[in-house]
N, CA, C and O atoms as CSV, one atom per row, in Angstrom:
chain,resi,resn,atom,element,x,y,z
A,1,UNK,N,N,-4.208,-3.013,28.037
A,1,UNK,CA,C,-3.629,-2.646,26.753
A,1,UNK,C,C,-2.697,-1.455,26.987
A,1,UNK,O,O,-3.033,-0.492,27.676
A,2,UNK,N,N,-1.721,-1.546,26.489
A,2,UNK,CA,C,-0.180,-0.438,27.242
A,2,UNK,C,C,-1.054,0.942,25.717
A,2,UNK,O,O,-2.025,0.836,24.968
A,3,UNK,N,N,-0.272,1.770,25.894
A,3,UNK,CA,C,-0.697,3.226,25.179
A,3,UNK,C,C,-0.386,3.039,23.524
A,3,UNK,O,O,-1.132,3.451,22.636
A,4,UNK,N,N,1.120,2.191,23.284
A,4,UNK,CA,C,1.255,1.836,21.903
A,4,UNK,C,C,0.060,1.347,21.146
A,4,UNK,O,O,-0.520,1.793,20.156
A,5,UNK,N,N,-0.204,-0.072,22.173
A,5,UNK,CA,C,-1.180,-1.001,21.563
A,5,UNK,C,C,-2.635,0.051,21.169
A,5,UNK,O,O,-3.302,-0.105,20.146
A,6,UNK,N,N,-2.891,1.019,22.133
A,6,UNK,CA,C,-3.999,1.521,21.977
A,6,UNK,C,C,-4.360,2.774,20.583
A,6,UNK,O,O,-5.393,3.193,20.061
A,7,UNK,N,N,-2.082,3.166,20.293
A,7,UNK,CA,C,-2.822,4.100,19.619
A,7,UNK,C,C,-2.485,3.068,18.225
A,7,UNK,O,O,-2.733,3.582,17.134
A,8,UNK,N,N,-1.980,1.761,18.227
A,8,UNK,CA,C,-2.265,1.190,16.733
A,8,UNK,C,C,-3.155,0.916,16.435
A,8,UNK,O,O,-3.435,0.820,15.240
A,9,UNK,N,N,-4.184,0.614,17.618
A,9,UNK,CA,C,-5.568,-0.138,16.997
A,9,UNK,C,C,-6.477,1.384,16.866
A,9,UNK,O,O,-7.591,1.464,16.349
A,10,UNK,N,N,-5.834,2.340,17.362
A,10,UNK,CA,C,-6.709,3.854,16.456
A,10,UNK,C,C,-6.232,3.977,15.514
A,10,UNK,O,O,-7.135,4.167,14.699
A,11,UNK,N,N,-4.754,4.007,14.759
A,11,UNK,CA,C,-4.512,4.101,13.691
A,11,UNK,C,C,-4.653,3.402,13.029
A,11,UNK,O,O,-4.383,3.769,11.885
A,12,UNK,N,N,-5.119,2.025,13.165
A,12,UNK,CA,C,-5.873,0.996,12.162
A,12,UNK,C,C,-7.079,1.084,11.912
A,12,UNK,O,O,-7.567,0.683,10.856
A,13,UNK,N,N,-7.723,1.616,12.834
A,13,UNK,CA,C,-9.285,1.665,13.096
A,13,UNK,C,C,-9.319,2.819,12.029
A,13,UNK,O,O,-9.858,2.616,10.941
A,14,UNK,N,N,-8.650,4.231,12.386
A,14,UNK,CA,C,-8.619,5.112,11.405
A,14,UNK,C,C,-8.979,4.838,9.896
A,14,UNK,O,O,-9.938,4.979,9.136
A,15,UNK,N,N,-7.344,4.248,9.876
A,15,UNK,CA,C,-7.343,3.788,8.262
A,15,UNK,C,C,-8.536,2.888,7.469
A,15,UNK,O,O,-8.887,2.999,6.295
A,16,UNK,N,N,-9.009,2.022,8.431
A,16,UNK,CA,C,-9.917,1.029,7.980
A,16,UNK,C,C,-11.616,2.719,7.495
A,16,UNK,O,O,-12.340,3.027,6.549
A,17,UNK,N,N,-11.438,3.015,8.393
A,17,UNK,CA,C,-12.391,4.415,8.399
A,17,UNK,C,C,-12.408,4.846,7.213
A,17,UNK,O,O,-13.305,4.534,6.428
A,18,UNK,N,N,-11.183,5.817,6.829
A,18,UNK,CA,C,-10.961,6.079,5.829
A,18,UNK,C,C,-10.822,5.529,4.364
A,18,UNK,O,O,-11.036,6.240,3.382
A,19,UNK,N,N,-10.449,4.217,4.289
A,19,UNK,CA,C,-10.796,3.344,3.502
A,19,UNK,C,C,-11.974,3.427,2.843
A,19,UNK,O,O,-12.098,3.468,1.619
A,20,UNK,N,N,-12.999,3.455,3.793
A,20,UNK,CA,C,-14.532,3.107,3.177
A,20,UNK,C,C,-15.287,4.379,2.930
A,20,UNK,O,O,-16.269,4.598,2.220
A,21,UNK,N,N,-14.467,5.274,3.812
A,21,UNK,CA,C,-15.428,6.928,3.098
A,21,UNK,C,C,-14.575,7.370,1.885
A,21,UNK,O,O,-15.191,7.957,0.997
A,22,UNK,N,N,-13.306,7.184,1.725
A,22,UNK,CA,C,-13.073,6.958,0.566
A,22,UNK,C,C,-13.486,6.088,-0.802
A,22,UNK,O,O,-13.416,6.407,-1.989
A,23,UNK,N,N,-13.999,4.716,-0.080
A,23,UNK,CA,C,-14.926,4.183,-1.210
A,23,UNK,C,C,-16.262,5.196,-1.741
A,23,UNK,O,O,-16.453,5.592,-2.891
A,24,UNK,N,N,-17.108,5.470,-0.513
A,24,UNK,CA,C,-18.458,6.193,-0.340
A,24,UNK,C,C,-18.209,7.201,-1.024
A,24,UNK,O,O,-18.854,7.359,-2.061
A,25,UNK,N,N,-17.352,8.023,-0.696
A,25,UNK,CA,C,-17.614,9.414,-1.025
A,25,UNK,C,C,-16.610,9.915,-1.870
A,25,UNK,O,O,-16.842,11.076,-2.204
A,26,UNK,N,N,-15.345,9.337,-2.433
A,26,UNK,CA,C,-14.389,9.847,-2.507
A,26,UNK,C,C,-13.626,11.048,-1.759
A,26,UNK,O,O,-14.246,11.502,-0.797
A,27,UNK,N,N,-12.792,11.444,-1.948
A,27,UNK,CA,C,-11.321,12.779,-1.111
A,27,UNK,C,C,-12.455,13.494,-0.655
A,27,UNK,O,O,-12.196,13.750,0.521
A,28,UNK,N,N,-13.698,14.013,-0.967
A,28,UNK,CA,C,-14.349,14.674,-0.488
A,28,UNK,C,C,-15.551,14.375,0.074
A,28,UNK,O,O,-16.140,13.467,-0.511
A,29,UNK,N,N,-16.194,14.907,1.157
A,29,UNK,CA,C,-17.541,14.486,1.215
A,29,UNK,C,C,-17.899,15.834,1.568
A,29,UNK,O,O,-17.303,16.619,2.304
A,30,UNK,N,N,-19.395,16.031,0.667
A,30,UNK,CA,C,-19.943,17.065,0.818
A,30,UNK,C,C,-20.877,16.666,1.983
A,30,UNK,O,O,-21.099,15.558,2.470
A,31,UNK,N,N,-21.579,18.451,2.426
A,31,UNK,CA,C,-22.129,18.502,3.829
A,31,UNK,C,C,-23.760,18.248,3.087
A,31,UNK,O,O,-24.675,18.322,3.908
A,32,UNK,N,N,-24.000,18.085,2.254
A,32,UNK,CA,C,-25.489,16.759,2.067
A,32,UNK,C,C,-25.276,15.179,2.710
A,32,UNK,O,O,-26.046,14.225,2.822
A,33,UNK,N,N,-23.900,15.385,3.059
A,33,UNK,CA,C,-23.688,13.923,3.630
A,33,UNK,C,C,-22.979,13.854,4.923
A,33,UNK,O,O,-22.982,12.993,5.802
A,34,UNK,N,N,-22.402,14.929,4.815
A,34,UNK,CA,C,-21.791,15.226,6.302
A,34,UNK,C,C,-22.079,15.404,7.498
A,34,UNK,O,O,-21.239,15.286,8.390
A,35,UNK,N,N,-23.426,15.745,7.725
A,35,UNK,CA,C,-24.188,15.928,8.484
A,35,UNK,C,C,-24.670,14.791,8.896
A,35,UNK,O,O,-24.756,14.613,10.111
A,36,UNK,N,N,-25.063,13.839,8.047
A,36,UNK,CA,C,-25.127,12.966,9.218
A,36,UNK,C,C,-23.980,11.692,9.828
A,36,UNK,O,O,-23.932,10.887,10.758
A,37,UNK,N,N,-23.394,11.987,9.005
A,37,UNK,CA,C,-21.825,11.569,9.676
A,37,UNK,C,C,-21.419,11.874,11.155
A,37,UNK,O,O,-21.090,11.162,12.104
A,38,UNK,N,N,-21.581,13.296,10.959
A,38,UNK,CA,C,-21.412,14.176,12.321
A,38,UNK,C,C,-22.150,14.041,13.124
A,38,UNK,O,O,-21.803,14.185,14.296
A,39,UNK,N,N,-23.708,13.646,12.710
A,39,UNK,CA,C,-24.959,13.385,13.766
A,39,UNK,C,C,-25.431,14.646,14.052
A,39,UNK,O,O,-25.862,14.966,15.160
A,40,UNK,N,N,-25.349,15.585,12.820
A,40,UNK,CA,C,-27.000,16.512,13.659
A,40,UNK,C,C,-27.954,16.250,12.769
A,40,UNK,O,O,-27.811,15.820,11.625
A,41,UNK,N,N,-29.172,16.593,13.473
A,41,UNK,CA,C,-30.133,16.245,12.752
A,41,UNK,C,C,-30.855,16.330,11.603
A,41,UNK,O,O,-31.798,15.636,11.221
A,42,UNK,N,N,-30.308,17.262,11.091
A,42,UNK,CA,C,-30.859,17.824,9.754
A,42,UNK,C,C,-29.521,18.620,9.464
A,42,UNK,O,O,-28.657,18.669,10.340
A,43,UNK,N,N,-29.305,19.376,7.984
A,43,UNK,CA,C,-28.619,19.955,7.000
A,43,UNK,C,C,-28.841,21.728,7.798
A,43,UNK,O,O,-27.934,22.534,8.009
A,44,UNK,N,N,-29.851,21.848,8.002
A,44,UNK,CA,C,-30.095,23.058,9.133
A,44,UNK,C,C,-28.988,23.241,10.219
A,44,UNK,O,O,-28.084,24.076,10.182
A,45,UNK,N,N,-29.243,22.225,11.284
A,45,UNK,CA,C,-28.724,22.039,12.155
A,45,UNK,C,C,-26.841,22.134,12.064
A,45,UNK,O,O,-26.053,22.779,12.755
A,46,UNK,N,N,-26.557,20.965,10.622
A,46,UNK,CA,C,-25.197,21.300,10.303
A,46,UNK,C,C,-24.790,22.795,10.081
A,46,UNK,O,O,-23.852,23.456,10.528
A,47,UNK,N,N,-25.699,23.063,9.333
A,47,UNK,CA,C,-24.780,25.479,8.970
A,47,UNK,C,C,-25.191,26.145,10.469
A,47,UNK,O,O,-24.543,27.186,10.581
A,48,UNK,N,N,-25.945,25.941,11.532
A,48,UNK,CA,C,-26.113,26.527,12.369
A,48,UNK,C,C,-24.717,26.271,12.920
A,48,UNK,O,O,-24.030,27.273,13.117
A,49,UNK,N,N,-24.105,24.873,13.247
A,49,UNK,CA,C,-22.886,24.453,13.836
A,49,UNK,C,C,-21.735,24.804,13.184
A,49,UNK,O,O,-20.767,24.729,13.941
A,50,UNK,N,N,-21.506,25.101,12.253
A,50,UNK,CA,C,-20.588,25.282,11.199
A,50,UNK,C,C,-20.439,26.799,11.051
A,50,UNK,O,O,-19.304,27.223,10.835
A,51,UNK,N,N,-21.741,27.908,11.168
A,51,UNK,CA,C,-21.421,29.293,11.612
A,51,UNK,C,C,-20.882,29.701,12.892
A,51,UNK,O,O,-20.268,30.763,12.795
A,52,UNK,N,N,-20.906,29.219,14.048
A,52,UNK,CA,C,-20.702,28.629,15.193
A,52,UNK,C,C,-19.441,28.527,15.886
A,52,UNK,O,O,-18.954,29.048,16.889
A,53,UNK,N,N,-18.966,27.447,14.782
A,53,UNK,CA,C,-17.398,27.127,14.803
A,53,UNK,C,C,-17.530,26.041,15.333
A,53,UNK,O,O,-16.624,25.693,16.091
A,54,UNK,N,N,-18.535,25.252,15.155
A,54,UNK,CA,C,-18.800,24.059,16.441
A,54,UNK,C,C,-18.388,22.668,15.777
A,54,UNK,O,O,-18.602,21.633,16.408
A,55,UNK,N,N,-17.933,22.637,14.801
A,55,UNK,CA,C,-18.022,21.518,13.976
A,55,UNK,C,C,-16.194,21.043,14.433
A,55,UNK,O,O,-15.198,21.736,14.644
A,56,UNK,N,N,-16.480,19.258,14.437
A,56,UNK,CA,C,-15.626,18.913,15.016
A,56,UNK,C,C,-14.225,18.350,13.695
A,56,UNK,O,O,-13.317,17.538,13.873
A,57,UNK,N,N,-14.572,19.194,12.394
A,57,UNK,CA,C,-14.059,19.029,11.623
A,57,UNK,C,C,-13.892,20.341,10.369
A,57,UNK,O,O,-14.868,20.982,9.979
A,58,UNK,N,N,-12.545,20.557,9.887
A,58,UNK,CA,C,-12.706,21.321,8.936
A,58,UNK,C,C,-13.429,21.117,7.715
A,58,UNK,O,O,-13.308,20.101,7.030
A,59,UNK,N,N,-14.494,22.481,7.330
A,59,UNK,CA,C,-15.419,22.770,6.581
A,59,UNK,C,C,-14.623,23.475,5.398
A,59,UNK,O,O,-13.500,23.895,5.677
A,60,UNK,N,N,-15.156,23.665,3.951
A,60,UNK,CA,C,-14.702,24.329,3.538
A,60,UNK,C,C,-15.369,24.301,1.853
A,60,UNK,O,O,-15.930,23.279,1.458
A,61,UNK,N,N,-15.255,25.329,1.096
A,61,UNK,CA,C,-16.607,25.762,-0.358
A,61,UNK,C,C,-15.205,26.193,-1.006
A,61,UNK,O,O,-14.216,26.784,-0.573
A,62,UNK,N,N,-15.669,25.466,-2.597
A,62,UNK,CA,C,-15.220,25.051,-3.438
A,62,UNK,C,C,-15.239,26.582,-4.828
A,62,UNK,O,O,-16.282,27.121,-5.198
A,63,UNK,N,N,-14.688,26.730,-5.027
A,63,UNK,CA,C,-15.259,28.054,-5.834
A,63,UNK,C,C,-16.167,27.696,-6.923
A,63,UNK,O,O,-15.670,26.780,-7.578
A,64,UNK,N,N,-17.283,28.057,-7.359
A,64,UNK,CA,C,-18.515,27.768,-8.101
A,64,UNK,C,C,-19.206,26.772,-7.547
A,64,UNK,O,O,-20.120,26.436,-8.302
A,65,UNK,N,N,-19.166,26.006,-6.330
A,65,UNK,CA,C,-19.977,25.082,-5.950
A,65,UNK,C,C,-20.596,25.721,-4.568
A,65,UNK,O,O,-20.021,26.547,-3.859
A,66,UNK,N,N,-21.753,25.217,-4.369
A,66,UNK,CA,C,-22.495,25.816,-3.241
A,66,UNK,C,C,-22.949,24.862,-2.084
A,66,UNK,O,O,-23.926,25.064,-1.363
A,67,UNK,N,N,-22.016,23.692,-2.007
A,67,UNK,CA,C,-21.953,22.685,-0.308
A,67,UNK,C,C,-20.665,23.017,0.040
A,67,UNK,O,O,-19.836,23.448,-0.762
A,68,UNK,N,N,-20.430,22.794,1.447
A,68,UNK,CA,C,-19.419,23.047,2.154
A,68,UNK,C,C,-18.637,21.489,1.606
A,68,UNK,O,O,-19.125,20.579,0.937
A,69,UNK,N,N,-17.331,21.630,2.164
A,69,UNK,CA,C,-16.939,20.204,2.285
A,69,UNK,C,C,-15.615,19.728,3.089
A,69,UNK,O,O,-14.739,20.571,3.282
A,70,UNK,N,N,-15.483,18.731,3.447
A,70,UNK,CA,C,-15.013,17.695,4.396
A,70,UNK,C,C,-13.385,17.066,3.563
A,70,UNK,O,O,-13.558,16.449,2.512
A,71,UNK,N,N,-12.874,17.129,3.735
A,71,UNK,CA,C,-11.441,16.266,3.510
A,71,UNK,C,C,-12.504,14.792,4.166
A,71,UNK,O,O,-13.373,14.884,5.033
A,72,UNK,N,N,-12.102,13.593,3.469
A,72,UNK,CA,C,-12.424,12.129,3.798
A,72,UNK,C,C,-11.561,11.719,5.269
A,72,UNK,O,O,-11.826,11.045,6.264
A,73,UNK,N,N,-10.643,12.354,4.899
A,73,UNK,CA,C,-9.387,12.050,6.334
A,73,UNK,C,C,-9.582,12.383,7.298
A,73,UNK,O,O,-9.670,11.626,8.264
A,74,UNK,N,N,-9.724,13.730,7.348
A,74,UNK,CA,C,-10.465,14.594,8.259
A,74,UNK,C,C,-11.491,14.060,9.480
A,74,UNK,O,O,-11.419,14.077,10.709
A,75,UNK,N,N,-12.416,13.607,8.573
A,75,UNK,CA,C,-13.791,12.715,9.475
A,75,UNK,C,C,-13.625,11.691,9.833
A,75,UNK,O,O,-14.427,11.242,10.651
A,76,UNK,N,N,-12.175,10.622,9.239
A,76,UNK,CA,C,-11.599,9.672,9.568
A,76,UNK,C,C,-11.128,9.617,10.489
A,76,UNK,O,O,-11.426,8.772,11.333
A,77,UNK,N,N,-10.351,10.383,10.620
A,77,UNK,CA,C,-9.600,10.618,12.072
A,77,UNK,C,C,-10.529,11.135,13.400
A,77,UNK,O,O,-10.430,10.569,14.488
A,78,UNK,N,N,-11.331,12.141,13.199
A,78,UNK,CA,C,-12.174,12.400,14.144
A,78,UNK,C,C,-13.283,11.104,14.665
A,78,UNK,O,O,-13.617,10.981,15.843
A,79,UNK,N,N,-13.729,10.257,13.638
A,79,UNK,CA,C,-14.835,8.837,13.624
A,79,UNK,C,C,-13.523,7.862,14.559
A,79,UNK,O,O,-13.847,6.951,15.320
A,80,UNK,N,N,-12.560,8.126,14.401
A,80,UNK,CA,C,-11.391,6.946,14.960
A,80,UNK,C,C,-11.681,7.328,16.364
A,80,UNK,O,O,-11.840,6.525,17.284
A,81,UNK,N,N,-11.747,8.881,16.470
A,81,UNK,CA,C,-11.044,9.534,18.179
A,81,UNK,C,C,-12.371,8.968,18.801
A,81,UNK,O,O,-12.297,8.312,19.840
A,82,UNK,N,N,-14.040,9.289,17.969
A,82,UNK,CA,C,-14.694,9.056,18.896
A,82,UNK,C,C,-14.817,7.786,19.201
A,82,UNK,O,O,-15.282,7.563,20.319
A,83,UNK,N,N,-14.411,6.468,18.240
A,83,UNK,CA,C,-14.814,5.564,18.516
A,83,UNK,C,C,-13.636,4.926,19.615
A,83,UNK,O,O,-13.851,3.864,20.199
A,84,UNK,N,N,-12.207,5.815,19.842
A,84,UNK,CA,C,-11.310,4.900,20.568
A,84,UNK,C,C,-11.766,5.600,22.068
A,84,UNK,O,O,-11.615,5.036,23.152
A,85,UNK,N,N,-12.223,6.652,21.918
A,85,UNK,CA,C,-12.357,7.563,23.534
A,85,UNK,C,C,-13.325,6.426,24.093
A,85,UNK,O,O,-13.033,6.065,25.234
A,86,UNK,N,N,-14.355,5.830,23.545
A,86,UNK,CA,C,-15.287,5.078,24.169
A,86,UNK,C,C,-14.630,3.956,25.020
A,86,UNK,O,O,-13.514,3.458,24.876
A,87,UNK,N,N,-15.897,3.587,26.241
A,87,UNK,CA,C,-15.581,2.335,27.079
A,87,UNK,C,C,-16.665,1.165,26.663
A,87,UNK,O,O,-17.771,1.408,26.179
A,88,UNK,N,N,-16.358,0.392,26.827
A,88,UNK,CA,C,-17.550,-0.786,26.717
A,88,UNK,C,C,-17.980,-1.032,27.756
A,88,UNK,O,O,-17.071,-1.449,28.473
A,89,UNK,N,N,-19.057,-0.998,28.334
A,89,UNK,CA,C,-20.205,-0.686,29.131
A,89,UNK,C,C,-20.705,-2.220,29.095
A,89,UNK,O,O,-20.986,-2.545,27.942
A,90,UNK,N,N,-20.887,-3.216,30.003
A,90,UNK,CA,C,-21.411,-4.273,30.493
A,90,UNK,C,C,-22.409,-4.383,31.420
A,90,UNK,O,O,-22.795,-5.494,31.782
């Protein structure tokens, strides 16, 4: 697969991504849900990573609301990178 082909089927893969956390969650997803998106294990584990700086996505609090939160795109694009970096393993 030449480098074009590889980055359309990430930018499709993306979009298709984003599509459906946009169904799920709408423009935003809060970190009651983000966390396990991201895969740590608990809501703990997410603010430990997130004080940190470890989070592989921008975080960010809403004025009068008390969860962090996620742009939908954001996690889209990052869910695309990890799923195109992968090899298939036989």
């Amino acid at each position: 697969m030449s480098e074009q082909q590889s980055l359309e089927v990430e930018s499709t893969s993306q979009l298709n991504i984003e599509l459906s956390l946009l169904e799920w969650f709408g423009l935003l997803i809060p970190d009651s849900e983000l966390w396990r998106i991201l895969k740590h294990e608990n809501v703990e584990a997410f603010h430990t990573a997130r004080r940190q700086g470890c989070l592989p996505v921008g975080v960010f609090r809403i004025r009068g609301q008390r969860e962090y939160f996620a742009f939908s795109s954001d996690v889209a694009k990052w869910l695309a990178s990890e799923i195109g970096g992968r090899t298939t393993e036989k």
